[in-house]
C-alpha positions as CSV (number, residue, x, y, z in Angstrom):
1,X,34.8,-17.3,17.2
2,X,33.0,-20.6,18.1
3,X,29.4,-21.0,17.5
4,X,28.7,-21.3,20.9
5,X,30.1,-17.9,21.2
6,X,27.8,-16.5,18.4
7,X,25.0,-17.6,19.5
8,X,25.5,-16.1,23.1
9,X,26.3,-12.5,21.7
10,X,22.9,-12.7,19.8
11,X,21.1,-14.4,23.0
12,X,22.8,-11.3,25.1
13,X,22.3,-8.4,21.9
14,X,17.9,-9.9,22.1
15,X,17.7,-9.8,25.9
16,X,18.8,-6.6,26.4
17,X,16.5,-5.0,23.9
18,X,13.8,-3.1,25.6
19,X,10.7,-5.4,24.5
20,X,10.1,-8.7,21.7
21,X,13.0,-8.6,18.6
22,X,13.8,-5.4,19.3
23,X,10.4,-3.6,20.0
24,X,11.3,-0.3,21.6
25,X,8.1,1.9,23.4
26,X,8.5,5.5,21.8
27,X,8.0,6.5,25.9
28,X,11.5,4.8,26.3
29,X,13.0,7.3,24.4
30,X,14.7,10.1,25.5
31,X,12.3,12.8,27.2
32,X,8.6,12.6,26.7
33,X,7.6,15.7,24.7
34,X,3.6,17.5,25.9
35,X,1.0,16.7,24.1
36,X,-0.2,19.5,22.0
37,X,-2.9,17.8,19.6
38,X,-3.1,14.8,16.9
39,X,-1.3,16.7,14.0
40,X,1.7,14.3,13.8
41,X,-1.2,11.3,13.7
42,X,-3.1,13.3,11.0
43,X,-0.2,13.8,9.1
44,X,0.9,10.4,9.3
45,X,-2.6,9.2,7.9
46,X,-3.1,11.8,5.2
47,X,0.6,10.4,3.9
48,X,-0.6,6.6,3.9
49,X,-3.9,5.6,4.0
50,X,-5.4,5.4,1.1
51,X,-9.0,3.2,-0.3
52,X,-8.6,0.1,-2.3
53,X,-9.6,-3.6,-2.7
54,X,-8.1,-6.9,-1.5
55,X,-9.4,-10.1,-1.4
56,X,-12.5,-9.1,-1.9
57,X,-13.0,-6.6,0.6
58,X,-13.3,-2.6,-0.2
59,X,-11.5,-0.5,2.8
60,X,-8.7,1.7,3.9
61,X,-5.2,0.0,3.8
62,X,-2.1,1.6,5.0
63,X,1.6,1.9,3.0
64,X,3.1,0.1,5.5
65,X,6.2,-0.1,3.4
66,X,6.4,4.0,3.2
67,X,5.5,4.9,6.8
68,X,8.8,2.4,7.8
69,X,10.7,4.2,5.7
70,X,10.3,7.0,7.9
71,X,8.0,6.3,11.0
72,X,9.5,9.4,12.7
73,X,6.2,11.9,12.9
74,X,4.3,8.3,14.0
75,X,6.6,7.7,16.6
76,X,6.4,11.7,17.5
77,X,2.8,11.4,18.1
78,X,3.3,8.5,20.2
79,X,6.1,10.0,22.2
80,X,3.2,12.6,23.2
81,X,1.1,10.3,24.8
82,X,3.9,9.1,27.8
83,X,2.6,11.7,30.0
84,X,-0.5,13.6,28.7
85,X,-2.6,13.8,31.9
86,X,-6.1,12.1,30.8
87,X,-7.9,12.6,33.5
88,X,-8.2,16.4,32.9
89,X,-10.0,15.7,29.4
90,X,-13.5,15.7,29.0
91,X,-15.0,12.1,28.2
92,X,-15.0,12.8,24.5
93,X,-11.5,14.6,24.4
94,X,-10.1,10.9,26.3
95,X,-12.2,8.6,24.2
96,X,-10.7,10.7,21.0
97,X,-7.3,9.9,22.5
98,X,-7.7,6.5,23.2
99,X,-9.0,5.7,19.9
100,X,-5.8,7.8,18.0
101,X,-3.8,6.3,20.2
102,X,-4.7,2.2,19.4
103,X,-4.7,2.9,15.9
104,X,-1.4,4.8,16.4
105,X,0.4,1.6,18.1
106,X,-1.0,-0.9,16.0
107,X,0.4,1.2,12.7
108,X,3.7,1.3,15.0
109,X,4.0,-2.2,16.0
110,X,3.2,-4.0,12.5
111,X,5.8,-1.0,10.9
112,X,8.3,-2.6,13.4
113,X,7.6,-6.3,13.1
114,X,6.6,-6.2,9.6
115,X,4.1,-9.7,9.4
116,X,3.8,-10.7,5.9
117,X,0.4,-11.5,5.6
118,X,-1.7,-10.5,9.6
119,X,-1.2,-9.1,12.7
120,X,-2.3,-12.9,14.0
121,X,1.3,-13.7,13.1
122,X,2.7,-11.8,16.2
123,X,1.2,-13.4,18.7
124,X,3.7,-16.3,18.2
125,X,6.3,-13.8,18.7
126,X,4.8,-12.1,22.0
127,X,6.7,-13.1,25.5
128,X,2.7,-13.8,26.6
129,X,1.5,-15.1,23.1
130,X,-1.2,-12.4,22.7
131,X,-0.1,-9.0,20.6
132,X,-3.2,-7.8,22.5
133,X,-2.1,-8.4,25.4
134,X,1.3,-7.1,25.5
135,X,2.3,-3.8,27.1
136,X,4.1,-2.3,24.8
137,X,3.3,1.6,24.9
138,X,2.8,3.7,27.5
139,X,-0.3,6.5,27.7
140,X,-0.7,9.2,30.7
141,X,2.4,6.8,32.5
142,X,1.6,3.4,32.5
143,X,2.4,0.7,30.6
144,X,-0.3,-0.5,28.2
145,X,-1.7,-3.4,25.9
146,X,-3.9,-2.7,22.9
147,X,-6.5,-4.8,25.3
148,X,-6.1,-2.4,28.1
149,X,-6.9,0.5,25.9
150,X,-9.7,-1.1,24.0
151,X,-11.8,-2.5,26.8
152,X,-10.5,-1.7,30.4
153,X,-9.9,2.4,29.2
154,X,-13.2,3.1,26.8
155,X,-15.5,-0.1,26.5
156,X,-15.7,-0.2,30.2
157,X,-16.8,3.2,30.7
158,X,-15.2,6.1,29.2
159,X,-17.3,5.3,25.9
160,X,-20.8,5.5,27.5
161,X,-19.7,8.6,29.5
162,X,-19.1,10.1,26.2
163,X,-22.6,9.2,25.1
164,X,-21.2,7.3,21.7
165,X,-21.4,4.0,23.5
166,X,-21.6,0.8,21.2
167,X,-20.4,3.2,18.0
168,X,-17.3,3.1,19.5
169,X,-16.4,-0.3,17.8
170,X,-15.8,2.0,15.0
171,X,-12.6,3.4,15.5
172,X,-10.5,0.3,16.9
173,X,-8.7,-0.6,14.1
174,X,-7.1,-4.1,14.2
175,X,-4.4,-4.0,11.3
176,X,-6.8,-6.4,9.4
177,X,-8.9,-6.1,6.2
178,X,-12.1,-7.1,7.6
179,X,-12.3,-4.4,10.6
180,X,-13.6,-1.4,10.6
181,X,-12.4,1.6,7.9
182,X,-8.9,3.6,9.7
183,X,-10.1,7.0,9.0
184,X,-8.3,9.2,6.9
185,X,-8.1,11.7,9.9
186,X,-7.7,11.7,13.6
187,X,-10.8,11.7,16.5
188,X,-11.0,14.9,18.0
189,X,-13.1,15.4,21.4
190,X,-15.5,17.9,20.0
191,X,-16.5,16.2,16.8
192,X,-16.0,12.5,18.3
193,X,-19.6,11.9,17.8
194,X,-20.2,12.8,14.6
195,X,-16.8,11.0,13.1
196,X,-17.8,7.8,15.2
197,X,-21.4,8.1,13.0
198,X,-20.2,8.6,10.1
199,X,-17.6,5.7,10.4
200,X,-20.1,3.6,11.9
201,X,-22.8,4.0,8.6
202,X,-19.6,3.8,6.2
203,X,-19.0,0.0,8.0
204,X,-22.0,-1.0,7.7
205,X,-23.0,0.5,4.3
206,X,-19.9,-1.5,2.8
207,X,-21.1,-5.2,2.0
208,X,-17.9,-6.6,1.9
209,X,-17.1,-6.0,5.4
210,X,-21.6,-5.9,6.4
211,X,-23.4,-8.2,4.0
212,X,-26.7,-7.0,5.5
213,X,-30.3,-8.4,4.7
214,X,-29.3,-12.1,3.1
215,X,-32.9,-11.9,1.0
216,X,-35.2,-14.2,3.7
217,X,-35.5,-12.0,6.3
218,X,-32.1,-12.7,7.9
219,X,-29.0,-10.6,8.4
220,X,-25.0,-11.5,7.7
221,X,-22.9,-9.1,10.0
222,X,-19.5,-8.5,10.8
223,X,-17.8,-10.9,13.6
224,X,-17.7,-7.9,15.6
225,X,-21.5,-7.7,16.1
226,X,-21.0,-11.5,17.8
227,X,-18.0,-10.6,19.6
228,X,-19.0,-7.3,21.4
229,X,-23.4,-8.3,21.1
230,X,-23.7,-7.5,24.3
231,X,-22.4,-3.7,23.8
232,X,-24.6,-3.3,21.1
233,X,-27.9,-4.7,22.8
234,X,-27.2,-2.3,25.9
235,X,-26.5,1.1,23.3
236,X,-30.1,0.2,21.4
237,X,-32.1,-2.9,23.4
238,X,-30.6,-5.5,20.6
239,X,-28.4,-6.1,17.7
240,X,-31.0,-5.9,15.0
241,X,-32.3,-2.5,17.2
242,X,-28.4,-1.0,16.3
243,X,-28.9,-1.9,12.9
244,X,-31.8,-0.3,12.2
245,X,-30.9,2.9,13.5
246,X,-27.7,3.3,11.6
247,X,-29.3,1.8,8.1
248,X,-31.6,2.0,6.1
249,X,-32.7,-1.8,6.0
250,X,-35.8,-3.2,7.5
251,X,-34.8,-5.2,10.0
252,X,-37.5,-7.1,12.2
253,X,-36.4,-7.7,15.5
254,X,-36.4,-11.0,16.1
255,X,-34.5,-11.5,12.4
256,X,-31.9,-14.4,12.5
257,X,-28.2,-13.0,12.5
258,X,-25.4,-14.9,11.0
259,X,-22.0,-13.8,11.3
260,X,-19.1,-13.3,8.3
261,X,-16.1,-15.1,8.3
262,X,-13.5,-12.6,9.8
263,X,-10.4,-11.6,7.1
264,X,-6.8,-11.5,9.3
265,X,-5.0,-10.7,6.0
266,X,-3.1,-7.5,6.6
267,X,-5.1,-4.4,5.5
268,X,-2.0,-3.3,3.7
269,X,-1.4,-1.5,-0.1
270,X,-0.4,-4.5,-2.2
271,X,-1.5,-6.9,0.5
272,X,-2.1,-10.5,-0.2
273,X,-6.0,-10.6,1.0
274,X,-5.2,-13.8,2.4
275,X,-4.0,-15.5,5.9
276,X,-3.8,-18.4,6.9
277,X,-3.5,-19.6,10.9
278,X,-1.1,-22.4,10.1
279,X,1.6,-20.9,8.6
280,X,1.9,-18.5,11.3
281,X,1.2,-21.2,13.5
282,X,4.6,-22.5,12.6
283,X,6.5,-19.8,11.5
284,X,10.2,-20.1,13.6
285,X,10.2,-18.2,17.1
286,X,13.3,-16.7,18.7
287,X,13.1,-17.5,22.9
288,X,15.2,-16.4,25.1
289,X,16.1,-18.2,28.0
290,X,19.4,-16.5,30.1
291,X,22.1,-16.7,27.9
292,X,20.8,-19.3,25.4
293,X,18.7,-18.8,22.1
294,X,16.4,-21.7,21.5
295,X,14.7,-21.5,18.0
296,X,11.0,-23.5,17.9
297,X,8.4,-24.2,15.2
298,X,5.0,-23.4,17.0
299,X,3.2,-25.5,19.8
């Protein structure tokens, strides 16, 4: 067998996979099952999510290695979610869903890809460059991105219809060691409010993630709170106004914010704490173009 010939089985074997080296949407197999409730997710999070420190920062990481040993009662929860009919759940009971069901596909996709040191690695190996912004699950139907969930399903409005508002930047969990805590248990429409509390004073009582006060009057805050200001300034008239209510520091509100340095290391157990852009940056990429396999080293 010629090397030609090789490399046009494996260029034929990658195209007909169902998404990016191999990526298969749980919706895509076999017959979606009803969704009953988030038991398989709350199993799957009592089994691997643990506290610890990494590079500096205290938060929940995830036994990655573990859960792909046997990502069956993840990929059950996920299978649930193909048709579950959202638009008969209250505001609360959708948000919960929503929230489960980011965290849930993250876990899934870096369990599949396995990055060695951040999520921020994928993108490079994305069809459209941004892990994101690729559809690849499905919720209530339709095809869906991490983005699509995020801020066209609950930022956009289902999060201020449930009354929880800016707090909702509490349960998006981005695989990374500086975002917010992955809870130890699934959201759940009737106590959604409470849990996204709780969460929310847990991420900003942890100074590795929320320095706080800096000692002249100032603040250091998570990128988040310079990302998404403008979510947090319409829940409670300003940034420093969100602070205050959810901690107990003084805050005046005109105090100077600065932001912390964002950590895309992988908020695994036995993760390295660190990332860095340019070795993803040229970490080797697999295209496919028809019939031909064409192996690049970033842009």
């Amino acid at each position: 067998m010629t090397l030609a010939h090789v490399v046009w089985l494996l260029a034929s074997s990658l195209a007909m996979s169902s998404g990016p080296d191999g990526w298969v949407d749980p919706c895509e197999e076999g017959s979606a099952t009803t969704f009953t409730d988030h038991s398989d997710l709350d199993a799957v999070l009592q089994a691997h999510v643990s506290r610890g420190t990494i590079g500096g920062i205290e938060s929940s990481l995830v036994d990655y290695k573990a859960l792909r040993a046997n990502p069956t009662r993840l990929r059950s929860y996920l299978h649930q979610l193909c048709n579950v009919n959202t638009s008969a759940l209250a505001p609360e009971a959708a948000v919960a869903l929503y929230c489960n069901a980011y965290n849930a596909l993250m876990m899934a996709l870096i369990v599949h890809f396995n990055p060695s040191n951040s999520v921020k690695e994928l993108h490079a190996r994305m069809p459209g460059g941004s892990l994101w912004k690729e559809k690849l699950g499905t919720i209530a139907g339709q095809k869906v991105s991490l983005d699509n969930i995020e801020h066209d399903r609950v930022r956009a409005s289902l999060a201020w219809q449930a009354n929880v508002g800016a707090r909702i930047h509490a349960c998006f969990v981005c695989g990374s060691l500086s975002c917010p805590d992955l809870q130890a248990e699934p959201f759940e429409g009737g106590t959604l409010a409470t849990q996204l509390t709780t969460a929310r004073k847990q991420w900003l009582g942890n100074p590795t993630k929320n320095p706080g006060p800096d000692g002249s009057g100032g603040l250091l805050l998570s990128k988040i709170f310079d990302w998404y200001g403008s979510d947090f300034t319409r829940a409670e008239g300003s940034v420093q106004g969100f602070v205050r209510k959810y901690t107990s520091w003084e805050v005046s509100e005109n105090a100077p914010i600065s932001f912390e340095e964002y950590n895309w290391a992988l908020n695994a157990v036995n993760g390295t704490g660190t990332y860095s852009s340019s070795i993803a940056m040229a970490a080797p990429r697999l295209v496919v173009i028809g019939a031909m396999l064409i192996i690049s080293f970033g842009d």
